[in-house]
Structure formats: C-alpha cells, structure tokens
C-alpha positions as CSV (number, residue, x, y, z in Angstrom):
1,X,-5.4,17.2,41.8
2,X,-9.0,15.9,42.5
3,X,-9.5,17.7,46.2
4,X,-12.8,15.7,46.7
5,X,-10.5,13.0,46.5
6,X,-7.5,14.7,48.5
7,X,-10.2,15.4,51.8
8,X,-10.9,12.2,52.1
9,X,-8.1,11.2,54.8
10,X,-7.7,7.6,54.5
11,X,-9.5,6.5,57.5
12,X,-10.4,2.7,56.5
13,X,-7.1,1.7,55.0
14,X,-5.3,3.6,57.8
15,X,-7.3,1.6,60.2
16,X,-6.8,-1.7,57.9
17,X,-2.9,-1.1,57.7
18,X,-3.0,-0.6,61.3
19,X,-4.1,-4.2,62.2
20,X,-1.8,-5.6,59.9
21,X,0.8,-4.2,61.2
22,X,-0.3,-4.4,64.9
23,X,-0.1,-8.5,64.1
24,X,2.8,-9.0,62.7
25,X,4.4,-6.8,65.3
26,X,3.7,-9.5,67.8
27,X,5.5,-11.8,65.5
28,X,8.3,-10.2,65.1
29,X,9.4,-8.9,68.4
30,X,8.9,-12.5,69.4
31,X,11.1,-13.7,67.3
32,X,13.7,-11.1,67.4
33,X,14.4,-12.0,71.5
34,X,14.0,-15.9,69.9
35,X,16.9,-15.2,67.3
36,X,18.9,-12.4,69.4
37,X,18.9,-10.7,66.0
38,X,19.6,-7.5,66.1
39,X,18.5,-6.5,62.5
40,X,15.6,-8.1,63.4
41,X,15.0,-6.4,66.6
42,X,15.8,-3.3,64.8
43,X,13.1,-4.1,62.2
44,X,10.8,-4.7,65.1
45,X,11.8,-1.4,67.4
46,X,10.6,0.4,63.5
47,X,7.3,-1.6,63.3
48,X,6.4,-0.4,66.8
49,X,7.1,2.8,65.5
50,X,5.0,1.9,62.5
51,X,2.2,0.6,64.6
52,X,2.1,4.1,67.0
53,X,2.6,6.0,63.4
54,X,-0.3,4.4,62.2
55,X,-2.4,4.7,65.2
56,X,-1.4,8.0,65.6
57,X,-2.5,9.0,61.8
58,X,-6.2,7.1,62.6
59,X,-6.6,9.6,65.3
60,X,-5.6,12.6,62.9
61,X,-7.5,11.5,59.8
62,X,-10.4,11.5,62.2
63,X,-9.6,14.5,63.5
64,X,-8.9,16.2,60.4
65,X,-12.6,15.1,59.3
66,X,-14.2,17.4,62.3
67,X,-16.2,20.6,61.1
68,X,-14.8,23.7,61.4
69,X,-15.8,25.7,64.7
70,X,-15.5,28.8,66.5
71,X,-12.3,28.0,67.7
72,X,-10.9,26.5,64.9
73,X,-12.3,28.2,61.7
74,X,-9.8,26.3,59.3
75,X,-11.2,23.1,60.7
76,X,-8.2,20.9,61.9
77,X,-7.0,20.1,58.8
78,X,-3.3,20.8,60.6
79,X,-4.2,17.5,63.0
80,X,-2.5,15.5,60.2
81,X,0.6,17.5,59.9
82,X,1.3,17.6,63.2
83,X,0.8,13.4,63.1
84,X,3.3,13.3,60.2
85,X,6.0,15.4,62.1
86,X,5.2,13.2,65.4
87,X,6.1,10.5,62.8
88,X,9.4,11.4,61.8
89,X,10.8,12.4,65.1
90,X,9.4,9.0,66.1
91,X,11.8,7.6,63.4
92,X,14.7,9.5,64.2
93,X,14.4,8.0,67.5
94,X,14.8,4.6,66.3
95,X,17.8,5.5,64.6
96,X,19.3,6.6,67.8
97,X,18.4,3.3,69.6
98,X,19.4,1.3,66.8
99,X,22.6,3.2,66.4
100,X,23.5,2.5,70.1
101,X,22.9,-1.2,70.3
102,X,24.9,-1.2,66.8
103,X,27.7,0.1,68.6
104,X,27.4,-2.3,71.7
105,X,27.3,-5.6,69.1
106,X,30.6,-4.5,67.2
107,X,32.5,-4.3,70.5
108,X,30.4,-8.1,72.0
109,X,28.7,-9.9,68.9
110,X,26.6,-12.1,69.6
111,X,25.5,-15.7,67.7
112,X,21.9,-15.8,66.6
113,X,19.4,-17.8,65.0
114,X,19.6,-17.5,61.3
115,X,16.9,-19.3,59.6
116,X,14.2,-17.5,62.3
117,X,15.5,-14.4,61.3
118,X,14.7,-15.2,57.2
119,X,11.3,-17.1,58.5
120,X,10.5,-13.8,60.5
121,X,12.2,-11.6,57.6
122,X,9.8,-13.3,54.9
123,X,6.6,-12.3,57.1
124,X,7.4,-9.4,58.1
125,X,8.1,-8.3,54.4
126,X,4.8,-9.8,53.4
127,X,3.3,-7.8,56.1
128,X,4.4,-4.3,55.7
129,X,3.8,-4.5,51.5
130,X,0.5,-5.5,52.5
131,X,-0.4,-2.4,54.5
132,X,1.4,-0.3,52.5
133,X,-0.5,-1.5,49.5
134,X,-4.0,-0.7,51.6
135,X,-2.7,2.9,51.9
136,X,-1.0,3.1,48.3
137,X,-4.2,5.2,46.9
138,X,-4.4,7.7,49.6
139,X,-0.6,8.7,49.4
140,X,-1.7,12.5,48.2
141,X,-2.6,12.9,52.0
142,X,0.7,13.9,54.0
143,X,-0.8,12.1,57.3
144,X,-1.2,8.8,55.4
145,X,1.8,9.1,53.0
146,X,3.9,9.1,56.7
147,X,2.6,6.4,57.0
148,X,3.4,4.4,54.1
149,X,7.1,5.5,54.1
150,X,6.8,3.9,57.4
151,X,5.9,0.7,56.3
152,X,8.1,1.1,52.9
153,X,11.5,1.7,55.2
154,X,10.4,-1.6,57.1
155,X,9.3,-3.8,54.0
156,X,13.6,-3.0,53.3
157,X,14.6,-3.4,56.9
158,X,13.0,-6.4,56.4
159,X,14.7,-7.4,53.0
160,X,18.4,-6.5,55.2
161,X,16.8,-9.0,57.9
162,X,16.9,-12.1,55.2
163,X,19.6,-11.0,53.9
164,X,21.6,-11.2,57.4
165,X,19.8,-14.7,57.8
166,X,20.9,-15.9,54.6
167,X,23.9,-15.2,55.0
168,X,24.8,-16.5,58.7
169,X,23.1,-19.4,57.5
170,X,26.5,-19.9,55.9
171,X,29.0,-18.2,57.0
172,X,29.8,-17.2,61.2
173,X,30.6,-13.6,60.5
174,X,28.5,-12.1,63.4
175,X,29.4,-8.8,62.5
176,X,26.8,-9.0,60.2
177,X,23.8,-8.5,62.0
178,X,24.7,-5.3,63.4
179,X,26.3,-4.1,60.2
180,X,22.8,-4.7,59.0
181,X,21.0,-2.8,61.5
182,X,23.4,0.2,60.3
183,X,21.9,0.2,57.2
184,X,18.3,-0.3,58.3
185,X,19.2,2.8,60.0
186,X,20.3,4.8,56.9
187,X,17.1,3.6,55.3
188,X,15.1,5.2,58.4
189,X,16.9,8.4,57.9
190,X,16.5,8.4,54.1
191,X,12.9,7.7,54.5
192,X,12.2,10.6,56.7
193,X,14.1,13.5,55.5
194,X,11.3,14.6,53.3
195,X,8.7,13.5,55.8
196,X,10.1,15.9,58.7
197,X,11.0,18.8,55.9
198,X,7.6,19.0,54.6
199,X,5.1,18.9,58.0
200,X,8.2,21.1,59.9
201,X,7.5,23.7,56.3
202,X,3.7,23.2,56.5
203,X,3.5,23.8,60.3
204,X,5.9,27.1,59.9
205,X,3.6,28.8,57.3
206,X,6.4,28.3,54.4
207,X,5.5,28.4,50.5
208,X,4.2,24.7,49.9
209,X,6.5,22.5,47.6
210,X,6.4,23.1,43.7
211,X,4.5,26.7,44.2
212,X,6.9,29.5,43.4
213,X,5.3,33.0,44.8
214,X,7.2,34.9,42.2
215,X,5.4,32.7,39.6
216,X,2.3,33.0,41.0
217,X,2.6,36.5,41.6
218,X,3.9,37.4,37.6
219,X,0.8,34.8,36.8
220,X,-2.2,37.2,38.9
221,X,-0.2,40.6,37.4
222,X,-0.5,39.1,33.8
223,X,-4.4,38.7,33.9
224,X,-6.3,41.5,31.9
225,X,-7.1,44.5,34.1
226,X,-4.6,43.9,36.4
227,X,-1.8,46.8,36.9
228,X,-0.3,45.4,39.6
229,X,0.3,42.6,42.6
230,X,1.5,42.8,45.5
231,X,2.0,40.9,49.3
232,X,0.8,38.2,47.9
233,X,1.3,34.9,50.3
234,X,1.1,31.6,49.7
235,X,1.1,29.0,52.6
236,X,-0.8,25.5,52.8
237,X,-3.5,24.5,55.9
238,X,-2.7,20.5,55.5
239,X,-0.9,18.6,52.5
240,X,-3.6,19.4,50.2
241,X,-5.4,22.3,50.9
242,X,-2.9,25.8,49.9
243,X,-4.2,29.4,51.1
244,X,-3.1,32.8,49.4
245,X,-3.7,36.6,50.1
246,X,-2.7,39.2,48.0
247,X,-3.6,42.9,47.0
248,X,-3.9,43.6,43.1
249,X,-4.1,46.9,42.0
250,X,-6.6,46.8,38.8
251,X,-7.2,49.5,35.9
252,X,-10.7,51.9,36.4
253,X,-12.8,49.8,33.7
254,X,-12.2,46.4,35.4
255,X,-15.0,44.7,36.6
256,X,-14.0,43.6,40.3
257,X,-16.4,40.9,40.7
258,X,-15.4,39.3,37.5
259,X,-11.6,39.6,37.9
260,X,-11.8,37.8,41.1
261,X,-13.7,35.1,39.7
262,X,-11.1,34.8,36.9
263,X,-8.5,35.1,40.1
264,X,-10.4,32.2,41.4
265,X,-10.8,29.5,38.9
266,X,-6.8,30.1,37.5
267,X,-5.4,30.1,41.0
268,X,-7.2,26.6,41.4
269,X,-6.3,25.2,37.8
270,X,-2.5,26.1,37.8
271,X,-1.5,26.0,41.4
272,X,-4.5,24.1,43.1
273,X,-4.7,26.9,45.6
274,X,-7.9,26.5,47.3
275,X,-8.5,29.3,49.5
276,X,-8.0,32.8,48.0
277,X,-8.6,36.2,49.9
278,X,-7.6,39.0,47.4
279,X,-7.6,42.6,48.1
280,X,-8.6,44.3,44.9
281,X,-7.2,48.5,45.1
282,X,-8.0,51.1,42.6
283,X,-5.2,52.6,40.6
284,X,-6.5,56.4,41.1
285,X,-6.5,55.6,45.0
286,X,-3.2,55.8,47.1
287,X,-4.4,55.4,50.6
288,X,-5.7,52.4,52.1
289,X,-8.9,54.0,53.6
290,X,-9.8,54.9,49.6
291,X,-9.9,51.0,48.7
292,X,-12.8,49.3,47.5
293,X,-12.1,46.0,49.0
294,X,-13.5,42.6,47.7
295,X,-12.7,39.6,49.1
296,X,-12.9,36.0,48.3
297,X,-12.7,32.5,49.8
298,X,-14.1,29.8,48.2
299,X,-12.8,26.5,46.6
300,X,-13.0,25.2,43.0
C-alpha cells in the first residue's frame, strides 16, 4: 500500500462525481413522476442518496485533510469514517422506502411509461459509470470507496430500470416495475453490508480487516532479542492509517533503539501499520516502575 497515495482523500474526483451525479439527478426524478415508474423512482430516491453520499464525502475528504491540533491530535482522519457509516444508514433508508411503495404497487399497480423509463434508464447508467469511473483510483480510501458502491448499486438499479422498460414495452405485466424495485433493493442491501461493517468496526476500535493480532503478535515475539510480547493492540484511525501498542519484553544484550527501529520498518512492510507505540521491558525487571521505556510513533 503506497500511504502517500492512501492520504490523499479524493477531493477532485469526489467533487467531479458529485456534479455528475447532481445532473442527472434532475433528469431522472423528472422522469420518474413523467413515467410513474417505480423502479425508476426507486433508482432516483438512491441517486439522491448518491448525491447527499457524495456531498457528504467532499466535506469529509476536506475535513480529513485538516492538520492535527490540540484538540484532535490524530487529526480528523475519523471525519471519513464517520461519512462512510452516514452513507450506509443513508442506504438502508432507501430500502425501507423502496420496500414500502413496493408493497403499495403489488396491492394497486399502476401503468407507466415504458420507453422513458429505458431513455431515463440508458442515462442514468451512463451517468453513474461515469462518476464512478472519476473515483475508480481513489477506492483504497473508505470515505470515497462509499461512494463508488453508491454509484455502482445505482449503475444496476439502473440496468433493472431498462430492463422493466423493455420489457412493458411488450408485455402489460405491471407487476413488473415493483418487482423490479425489490430487487434494486437487494442490490442496496448487498452493496452496503460491507460498507456499514467496516466504518461501524473502524469507529468501535476493532482489529482492521486482514490483520490478525495473534499473527502480529507471534511476528514482534519472533524478532531477535525479543523474549516476549504482550497487550499488544491493533486498531485503525481511518481506512488507511492502522495504530498498534504493545509491551515486548527483550533479552539484556538487545539494543532498544535498534529493535524498535527493526519493530518499525517490519510492522509497516507486513501489516502497513503506521503508527507504533511500543513499550520495550527488561527481562531482569518484574515491576513496572523498573522499565526502561522507549517509545515510538512514526510512519514508514
């Protein structure tokens, strides 16, 4: 992972995948009431949601660039987590709304325009593949990668859209459209498991995905002159910036300054943990006030 890369936040394509979206919108909530599609006004209800998402990650991303202070000594690296949550509660919103006017079409379906739905469909499509391709490069960012699963759910909502037009083109089965919007609905839900698991783990201080504390633990008690490891914790400040404090107890001929430098550079090559603060303890000392405590917190 290149962390240069990772801190930059995605503010120009966020803002670039924001106007896209924020014009198609328009579009397609016009033609939704036009059509009396459901699907479509389903696909629209999401885009609003896309167009809040993605004003709602500008903010953070700018946020997230502020210098640390006083007040917030990690910086506000969190701002875009807490964006990313908003998100997916946003999402699982829609589903409810979309779940309910499902339900209300099934019992009273209603005709609608077909070939404005596919016109609408084909644009909107268009639309959310080209914001989403404006923020394809800055997906290692959670903030922005909310954002493109946003607009990734909606380029399919999109696809059920035409799909419904096509096919009422044709046929009179009105059922259709909100048996569509069902299933834009399961694409929501798919779509923002992950998103809500991850910001919810992030915000609550838990082990970031693909780092194993036992692993990293057995890794620091393997190094030469180490004896032992222990409370040793490993939680991440945004998507792309991990933290970890342990103790390590380390033999009397180590070198303290040089085994935390080794700590250093291997945390940050095999677990891209950034931030380390390690508590090096002598083996012939037993009580805390007998430590010769070193710290560290630097980035690789």
């Amino acid at each position: 992972m290149s962390h240069d890369h990772a801190h930059d936040t995605g503010l120009r394509a966020l803002a670039v995948a924001l106007t896209i979206n924020t014009v198609f919108l328009v579009v397609e909530v016009v033609g939704a009431l036009y059509a009396d599609s459901l699907t479509l006004l389903a696909d629209a209800v999401h885009m609003l949601t896309d167009s809040a998402s993605l004003g709602l990650a500008l903010f953070a991303a700018w946020v997230t660039a502020r210098p640390a202070d006083a007040k917030r000594t990690y910086g506000y690296q969190r701002a875009e987590v807490v964006a990313a949550f908003v998100n997916a509660i946003f999402l699982f919103a829609t589903v409810g709304y979309i779940l309910y006017e499902s339900v209300q079409r099934f019992q009273d379906p209603r005709p609608v325009r077909p070939l404005v739905v596919v016109g609408v469909g084909l644009l909107g499509l268009a639309a959310n593949l080209a914001a989403a391709w404006v923020l394809r490069e800055r997906r290692d960012v959670l903030n922005v990668e909310g954002a493109f699963v946003h607009l990734l759910a909606d380029a399919l909502g999109s696809v059920a859209a035409i799909g419904v037009g096509i096919a009422l083109v044709f046929t009179d089965l009105l059922i259709l459209d909100p048996l569509f919007a069902l299933v834009v609905s399961g694409l929501v839900i798919y779509s923002a498991k992950d998103l809500l698991a991850d910001s919810l783990n992030i915000l609550l201080q838990g082990t970031p995905r693909g780092v194993s504390v036992a692993e990293v633990t057995e890794y620091l008690r393997d190094l030469p002159g180490v004896l032992d490891v222990h409370d040793v914790h490993v939680w991440a400040l945004s998507s792309t910036d991990y933290s970890l404090s342990a103790h390590i107890v380390v033999a009397e001929d180590a070198d303290p300054d040089e085994l935390l430098g080794v700590c250093r550079t291997r945390l940050g090559r095999e677990f891209d943990i950034d931030h380390a603060t390690i508590q090096v303890e002598s083996a012939s000392f037993s009580h805390v006030a007998d430590f010769d405590c070193y710290q560290i917190d630097g980035k690789h």
